[in-house]
N, C-alpha and C positions, 0 to 999 in steps of 0.2 A: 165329543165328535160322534156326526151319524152312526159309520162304522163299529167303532167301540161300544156304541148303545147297540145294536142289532144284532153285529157279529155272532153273538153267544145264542143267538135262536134261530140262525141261518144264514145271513145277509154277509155276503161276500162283496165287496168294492173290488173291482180293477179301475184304475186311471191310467189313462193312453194320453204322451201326450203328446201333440202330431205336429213337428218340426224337425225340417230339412238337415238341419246341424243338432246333432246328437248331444252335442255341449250345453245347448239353450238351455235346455229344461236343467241341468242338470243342480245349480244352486238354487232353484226352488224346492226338487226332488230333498235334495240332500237338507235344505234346511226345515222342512219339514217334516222329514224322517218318519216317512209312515209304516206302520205295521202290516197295511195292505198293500199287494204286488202293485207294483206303481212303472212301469213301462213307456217307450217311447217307439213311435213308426214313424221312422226316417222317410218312409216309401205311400204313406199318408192309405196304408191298408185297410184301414179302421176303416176312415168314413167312403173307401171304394167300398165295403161290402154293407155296410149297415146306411151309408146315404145321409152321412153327416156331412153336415159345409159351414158349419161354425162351432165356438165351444164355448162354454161346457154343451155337450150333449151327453143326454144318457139313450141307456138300451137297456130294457130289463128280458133278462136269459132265465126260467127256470132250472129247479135241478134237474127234470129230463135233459134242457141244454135247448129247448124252445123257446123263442124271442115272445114272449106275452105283453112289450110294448115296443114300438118300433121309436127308431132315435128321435130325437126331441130335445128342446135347454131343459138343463139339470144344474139348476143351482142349489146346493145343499145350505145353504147362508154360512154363517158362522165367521167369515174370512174377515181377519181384523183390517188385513190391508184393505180389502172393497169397502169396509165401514167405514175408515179412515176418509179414505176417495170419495164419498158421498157426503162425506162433513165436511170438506172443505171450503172454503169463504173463496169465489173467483177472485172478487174486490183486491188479494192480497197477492194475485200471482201477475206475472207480465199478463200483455192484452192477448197477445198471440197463445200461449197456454189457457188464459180464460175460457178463450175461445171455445177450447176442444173440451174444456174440462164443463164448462155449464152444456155444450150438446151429449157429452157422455151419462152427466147427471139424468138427461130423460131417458136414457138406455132401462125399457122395463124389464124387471128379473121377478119370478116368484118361487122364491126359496121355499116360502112358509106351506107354500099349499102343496109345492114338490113332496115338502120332505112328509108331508102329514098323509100323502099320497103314499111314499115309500112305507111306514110306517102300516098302514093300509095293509097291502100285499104283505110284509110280513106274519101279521096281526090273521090275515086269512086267507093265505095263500091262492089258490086257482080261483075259489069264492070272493075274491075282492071283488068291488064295480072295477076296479083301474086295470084290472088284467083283459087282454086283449083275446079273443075267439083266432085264428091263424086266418079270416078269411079280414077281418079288421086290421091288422098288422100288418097284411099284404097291401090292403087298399092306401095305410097310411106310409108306405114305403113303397113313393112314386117312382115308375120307370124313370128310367136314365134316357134323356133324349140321345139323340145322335150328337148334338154338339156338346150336350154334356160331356157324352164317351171321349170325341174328339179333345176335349179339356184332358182329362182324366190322362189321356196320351201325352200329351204334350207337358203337362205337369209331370208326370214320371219321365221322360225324356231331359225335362229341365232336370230333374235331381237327379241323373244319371249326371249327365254333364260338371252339376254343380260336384259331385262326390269324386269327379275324377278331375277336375282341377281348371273345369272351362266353365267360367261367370260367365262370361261376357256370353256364350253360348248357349245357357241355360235361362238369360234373361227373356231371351227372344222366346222361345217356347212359353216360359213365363208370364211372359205378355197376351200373347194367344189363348193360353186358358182364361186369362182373364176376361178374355173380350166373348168367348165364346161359353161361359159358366161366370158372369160375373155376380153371382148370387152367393158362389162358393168362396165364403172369408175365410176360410182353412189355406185356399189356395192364395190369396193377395197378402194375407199376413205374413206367410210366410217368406214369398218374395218382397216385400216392403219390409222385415226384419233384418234383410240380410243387408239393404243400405243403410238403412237409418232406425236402428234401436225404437225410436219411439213411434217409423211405421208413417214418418213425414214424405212431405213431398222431395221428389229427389228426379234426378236428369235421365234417369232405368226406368220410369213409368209415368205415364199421364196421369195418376191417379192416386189417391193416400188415403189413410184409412177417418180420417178428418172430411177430405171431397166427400166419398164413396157416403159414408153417416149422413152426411148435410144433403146427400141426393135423393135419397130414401127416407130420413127420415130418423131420425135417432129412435124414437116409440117403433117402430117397425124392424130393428137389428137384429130383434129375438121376437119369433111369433108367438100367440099364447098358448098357453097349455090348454089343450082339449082332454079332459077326460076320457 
């Protein structure tokens, strides 16, 4: 594991991980039992301050406590389950799984060049090329439009609602962020998790994380890493 190999010459992992119901995450958490603080924001805190709208994202923080890259996909590889997922034969599933499962297969990820990146900054701290000048990490951590912000409301409005026992009133808000941030998959996942486990279509929203992929573009779901 990254962690385990780095840990001993500085490299600190936290994982956040950003859903409405504090239970979700929790038999990944637990079955994977990690030795790094591994946390959950219910209130999707994380990516208001560092400008994440899908995951994995990373952020790398110095030890002064300075962001030297601003959020970005962070796939570390390793994950048996993803390898699994990408070996699978469509040919041997229903049509309607096929479906989703050969547009996910073009979902691009670059684990190898991330981690050799991470690897990098260890290796030479401030002296890396991957470490970011504060005037580069401001530039790549774009203002929040107005309708973004207005998302951003209405999504913590919906998980107020949802924590105090009104669905049906939390969809509505729900909705809205989507229509006004629909770039942000932090926000549609997690409302599409809470009807349907796999994130299907359902009678709470026009839209599934299947539609939303096939509109855009499955090659386009994770942009690429800019050095």
């Amino acid at each position: 594991m990254l962690r385990d190999e780095l840990q001993p010459r500085g490299l600190e992992v936290v994982t956040v991980a950003l859903d409405v119901d504090p239970e979700a995450p929790r038999r990944h958490i637990e079955r994977a039992a990690p030795a790094h603080p591994s946390l959950v924001d219910c209130a999707h805190v994380v990516d208001e301050l560092f400008g994440m709208v899908n995951v994995p994202n990373g952020v790398w923080i110095d030890e002064s406590g300075t962001i030297v890259r601003a959020a970005e996909p962070a796939h570390p590889g390793g994950n048996p389950e993803t390898e699994s997922f990408r070996k699978l034969d469509p040919s041997t599933l229903p049509d309607d799984v096929a479906r989703v499962l050969v547009e996910a297969q073009k979902i691009r990820t670059e684990p190898e060049r991330y981690v050799a990146m991470v690897r990098d900054w260890v290796e030479h701290g401030a002296d890396s090329p991957y470490v970011h000048p504060p005037d580069e990490v401001v530039a790549r951590s774009a203002d929040r439009t107005e309708a973004e912000a207005r998302a951003a409301a209405h999504f913590e409005l919906g998980q107020h609602l949802e924590a105090t026992g009104d669905h049906a009133g939390a969809i509505g808000h729900w909705r809205e962020a989507h229509r006004l941030d629909g770039a942000n998959w932090t926000y549609k996942r997690n409302a599409w998790s809470l009807e349907d486990p796999s994130q299907g279509r359902t009678d709470a929203y026009e839209s599934s994380w299947f539609d939303d992929v096939l509109a855009i573009g499955a090659e386009h779901y994770y942009p690429p890493i800019v050095p």
